[in-house]
C-alpha positions as CSV (number, residue, x, y, z in Angstrom):
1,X,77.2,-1.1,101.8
2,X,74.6,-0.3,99.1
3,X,75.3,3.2,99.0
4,X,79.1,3.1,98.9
5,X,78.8,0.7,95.9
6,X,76.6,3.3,94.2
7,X,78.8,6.0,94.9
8,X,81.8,4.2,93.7
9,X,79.8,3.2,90.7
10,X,78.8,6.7,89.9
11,X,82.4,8.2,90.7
12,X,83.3,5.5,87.6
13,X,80.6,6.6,85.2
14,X,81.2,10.3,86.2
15,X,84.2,10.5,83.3
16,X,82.4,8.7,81.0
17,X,79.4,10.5,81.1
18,X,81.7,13.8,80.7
19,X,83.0,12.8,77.9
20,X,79.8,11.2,76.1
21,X,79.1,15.1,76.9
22,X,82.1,16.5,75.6
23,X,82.1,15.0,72.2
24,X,78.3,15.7,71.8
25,X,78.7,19.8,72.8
26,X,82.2,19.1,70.1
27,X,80.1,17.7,67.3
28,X,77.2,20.5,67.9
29,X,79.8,23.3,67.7
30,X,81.4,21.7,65.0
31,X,78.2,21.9,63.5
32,X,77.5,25.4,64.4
33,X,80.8,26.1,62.6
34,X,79.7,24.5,59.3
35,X,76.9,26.0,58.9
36,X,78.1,29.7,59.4
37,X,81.6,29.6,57.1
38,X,79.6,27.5,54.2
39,X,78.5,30.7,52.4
40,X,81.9,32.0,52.9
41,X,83.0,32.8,49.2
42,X,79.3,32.0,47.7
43,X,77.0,35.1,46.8
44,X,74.4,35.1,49.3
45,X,71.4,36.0,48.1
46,X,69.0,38.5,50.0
47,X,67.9,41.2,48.1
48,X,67.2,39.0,44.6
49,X,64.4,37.1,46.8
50,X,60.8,37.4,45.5
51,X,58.6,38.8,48.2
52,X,57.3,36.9,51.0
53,X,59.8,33.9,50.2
54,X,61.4,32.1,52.6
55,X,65.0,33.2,53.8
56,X,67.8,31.4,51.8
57,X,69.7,30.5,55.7
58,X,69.0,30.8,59.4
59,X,70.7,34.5,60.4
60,X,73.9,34.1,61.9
61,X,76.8,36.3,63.9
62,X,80.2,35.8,65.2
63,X,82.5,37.9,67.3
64,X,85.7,37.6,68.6
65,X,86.8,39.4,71.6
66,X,90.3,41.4,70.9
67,X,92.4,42.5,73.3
68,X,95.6,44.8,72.5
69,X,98.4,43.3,74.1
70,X,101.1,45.5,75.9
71,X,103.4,45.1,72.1
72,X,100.3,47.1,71.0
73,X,98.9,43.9,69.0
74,X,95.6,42.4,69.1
75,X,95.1,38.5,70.6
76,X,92.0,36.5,71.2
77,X,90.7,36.6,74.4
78,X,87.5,34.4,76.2
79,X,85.4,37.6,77.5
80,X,84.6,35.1,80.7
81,X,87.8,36.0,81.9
82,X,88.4,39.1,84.1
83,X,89.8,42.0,82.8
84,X,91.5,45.3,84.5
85,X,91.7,48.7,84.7
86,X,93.4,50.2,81.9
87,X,92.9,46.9,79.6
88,X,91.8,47.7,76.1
89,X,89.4,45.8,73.4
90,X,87.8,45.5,70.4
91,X,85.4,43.6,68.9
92,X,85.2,41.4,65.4
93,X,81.5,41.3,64.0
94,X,80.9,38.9,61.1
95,X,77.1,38.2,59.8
96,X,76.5,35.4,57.2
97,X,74.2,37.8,56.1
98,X,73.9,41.0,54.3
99,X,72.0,42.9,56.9
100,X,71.8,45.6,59.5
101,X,74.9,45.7,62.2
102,X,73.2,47.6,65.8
103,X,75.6,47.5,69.0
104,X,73.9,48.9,72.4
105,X,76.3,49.1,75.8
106,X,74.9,48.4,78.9
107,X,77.1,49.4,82.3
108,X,75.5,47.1,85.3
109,X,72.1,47.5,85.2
110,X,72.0,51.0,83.8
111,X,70.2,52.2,80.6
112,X,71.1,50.9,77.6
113,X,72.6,53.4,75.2
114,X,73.1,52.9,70.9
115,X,77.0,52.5,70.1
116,X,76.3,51.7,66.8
117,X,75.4,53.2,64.2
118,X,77.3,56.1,65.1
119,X,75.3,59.5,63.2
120,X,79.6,61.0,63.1
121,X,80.3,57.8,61.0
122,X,79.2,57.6,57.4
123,X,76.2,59.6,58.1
124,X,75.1,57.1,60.3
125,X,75.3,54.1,57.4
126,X,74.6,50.6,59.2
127,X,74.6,48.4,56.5
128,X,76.4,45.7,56.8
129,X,77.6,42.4,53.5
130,X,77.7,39.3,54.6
131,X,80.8,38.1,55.7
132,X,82.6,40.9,55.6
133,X,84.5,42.0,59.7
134,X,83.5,44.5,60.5
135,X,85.4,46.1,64.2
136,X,83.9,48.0,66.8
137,X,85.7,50.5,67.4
138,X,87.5,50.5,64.7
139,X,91.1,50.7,64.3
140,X,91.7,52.7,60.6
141,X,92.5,55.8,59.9
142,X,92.1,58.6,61.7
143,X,92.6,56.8,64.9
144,X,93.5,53.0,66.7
145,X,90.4,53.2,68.7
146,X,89.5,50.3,71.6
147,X,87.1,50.3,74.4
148,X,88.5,51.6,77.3
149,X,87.8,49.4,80.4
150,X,88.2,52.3,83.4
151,X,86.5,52.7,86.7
152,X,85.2,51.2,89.5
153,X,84.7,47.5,89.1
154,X,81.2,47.2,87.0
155,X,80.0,44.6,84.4
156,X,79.6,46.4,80.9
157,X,76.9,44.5,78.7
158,X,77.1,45.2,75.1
159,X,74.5,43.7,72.7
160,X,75.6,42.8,69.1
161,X,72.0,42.9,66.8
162,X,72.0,41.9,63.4
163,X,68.9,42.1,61.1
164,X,68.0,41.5,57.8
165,X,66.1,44.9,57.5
166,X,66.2,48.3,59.1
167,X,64.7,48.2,62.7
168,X,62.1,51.0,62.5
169,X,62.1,51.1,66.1
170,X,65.4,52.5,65.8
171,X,67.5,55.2,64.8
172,X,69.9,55.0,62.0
173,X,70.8,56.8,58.7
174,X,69.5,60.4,58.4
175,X,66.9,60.0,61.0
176,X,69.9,59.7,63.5
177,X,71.9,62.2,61.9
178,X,69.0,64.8,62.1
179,X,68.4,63.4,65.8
180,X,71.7,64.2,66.8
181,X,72.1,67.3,64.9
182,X,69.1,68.9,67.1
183,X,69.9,67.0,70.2
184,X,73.7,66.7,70.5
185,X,73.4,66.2,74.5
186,X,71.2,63.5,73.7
187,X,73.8,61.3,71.6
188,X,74.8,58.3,71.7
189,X,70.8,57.9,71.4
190,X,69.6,55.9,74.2
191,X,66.3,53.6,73.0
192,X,62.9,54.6,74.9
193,X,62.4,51.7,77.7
194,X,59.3,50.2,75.7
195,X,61.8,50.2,72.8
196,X,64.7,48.5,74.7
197,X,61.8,45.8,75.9
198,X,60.4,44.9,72.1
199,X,63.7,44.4,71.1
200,X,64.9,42.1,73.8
201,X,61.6,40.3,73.3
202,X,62.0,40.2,69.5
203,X,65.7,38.2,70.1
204,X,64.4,35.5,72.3
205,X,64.0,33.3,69.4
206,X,65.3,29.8,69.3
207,X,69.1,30.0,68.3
208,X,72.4,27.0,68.4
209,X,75.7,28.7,69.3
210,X,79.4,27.8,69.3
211,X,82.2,28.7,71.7
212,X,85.8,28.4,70.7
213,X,88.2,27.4,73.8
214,X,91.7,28.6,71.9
215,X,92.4,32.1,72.8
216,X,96.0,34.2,72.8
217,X,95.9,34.1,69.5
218,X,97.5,37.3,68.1
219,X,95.2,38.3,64.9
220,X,96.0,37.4,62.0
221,X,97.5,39.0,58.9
222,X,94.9,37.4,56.4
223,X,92.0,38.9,58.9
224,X,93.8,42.6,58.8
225,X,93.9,42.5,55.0
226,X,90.3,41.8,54.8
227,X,89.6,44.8,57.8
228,X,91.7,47.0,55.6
229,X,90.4,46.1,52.1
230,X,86.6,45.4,52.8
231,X,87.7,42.2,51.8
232,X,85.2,38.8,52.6
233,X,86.2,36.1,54.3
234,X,86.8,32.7,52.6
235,X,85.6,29.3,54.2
236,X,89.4,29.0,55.4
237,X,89.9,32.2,57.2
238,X,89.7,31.9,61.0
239,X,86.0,31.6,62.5
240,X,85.1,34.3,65.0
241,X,85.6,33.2,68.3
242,X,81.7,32.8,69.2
243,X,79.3,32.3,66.4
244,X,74.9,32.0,67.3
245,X,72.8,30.7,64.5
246,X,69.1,31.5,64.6
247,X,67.6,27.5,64.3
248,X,64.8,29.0,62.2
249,X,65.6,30.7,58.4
250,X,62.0,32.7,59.4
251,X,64.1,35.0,62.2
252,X,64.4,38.2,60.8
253,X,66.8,39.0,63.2
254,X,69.7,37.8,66.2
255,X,71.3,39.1,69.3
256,X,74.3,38.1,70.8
257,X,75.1,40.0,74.5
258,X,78.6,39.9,75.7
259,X,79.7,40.4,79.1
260,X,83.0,41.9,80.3
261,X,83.3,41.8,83.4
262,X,86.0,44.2,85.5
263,X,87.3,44.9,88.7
């Protein structure tokens, strides 16, 4: 008798509890939000800093996960889902910082290899302004370009690195347009293994994140504009989809890994 009160007791609780739950992960991501868009529109200041002084905010990135649609437009989609052959997508980067943009691709469990910078794009330029989108791949001029999801069923990892500095470790700028230049078999630049590890073990720091649950959202006009005229967003504009906050304005730098799953 005991136990079935207990259990009928804990069956009443159970919704409670979940939504105590709810409303606390709600006001956390609400307060993820906050904290990302409220330089939106502000000049944030980086390179004005004297020396050795402390970051003026915890460095934060957003994406959103676009897919193009079979009417050839882009919607939100949750990159939890599954996707297909022959599907199609595109990422949204946004940084509250001006910084450094990196983006590695992993297939299963395979070597990682550099995406971004790219040494055929603006001489392999990385810089990135704070809250500016910035798309991977991009879709201006010369070409509408998407990732591809074809092939057997695998689960691509691709690791979106912002820092406030250049990553020595890494190539980028004329050091990667000379690497490729001399070793064009060897591009996109794949990171040494003792590189790869440093850099995972560099992004382990301590770090709040927000997951939006609206997708099928077809994007925006406002956020095109922006794409097309190296515009910045403003605290309005439509917040990326997932945004990770470093909890610490000492973290020079963040990773975010997204993985797409498809059969």
């Amino acid at each position: 008798m005991r136990i079935r009160i207990f259990s009928l007791t804990l069956t009443t609780a159970l919704p409670l509890v979940m939504a105590l739950q709810a409303q606390t992960r709600q006001r956390n991501d609400d307060t993820v939000v906050r904290s990302f868009v409220i330089t939106r529109g502000t000049e944030v200041v980086t390179k004005k800093q004297k020396p050795g002084s402390r970051p003026a905010c915890p460095i934060g990135i957003g994406y959103t996960v676009f897919k193009k649609g079979e009417n050839g437009k882009a919607a939100r989609v949750n990159p939890a889902r599954e996707f297909q052959n022959g599907d199609k997508v595109r990422f949204v980067i946004e940084s509250n910082t001006d910084g450094f943009l990196y983006i590695f691709h992993q297939e299963n469990d395979g070597p990682p290899k550099m995406l971004f910078p790219d040494a055929r794009l603006k001489w392999g330029d990385n810089r990135i302004e704070a809250h500016g989108q910035y798309e991977a791949p991009s879709s201006q001029a010369p070409g509408d370009w998407w990732f591809n999801i074809v092939g057997p069923a695998a689960t691509e990892r691709f690791y979106l690195v912002v820092s406030r500095t250049r990553l020595p470790s890494l190539r980028s700028g004329e050091r990667l347009v000379a690497y490729c230049q001399q070793n064009p078999q060897a591009c996109p630049w794949r990171p040494p293994d003792a590189t790869w590890k440093q850099l995972l073990a560099q992004a382990t720091t301590d770090t709040r994140e927000s997951r939006s649950q609206s997708f099928g959202d077809m994007q925006n006009e406002i956020a095109q504009k922006t794409i097309r005229r190296d515009v910045k967003l403003q605290p309005g504009d439509p917040a990326p989809s997932l945004i990770k906050i470093n909890s610490s304005a000492a973290a020079r730098m963040i990773m975010s890994m997204v993985e797409i799953v498809h059969k």
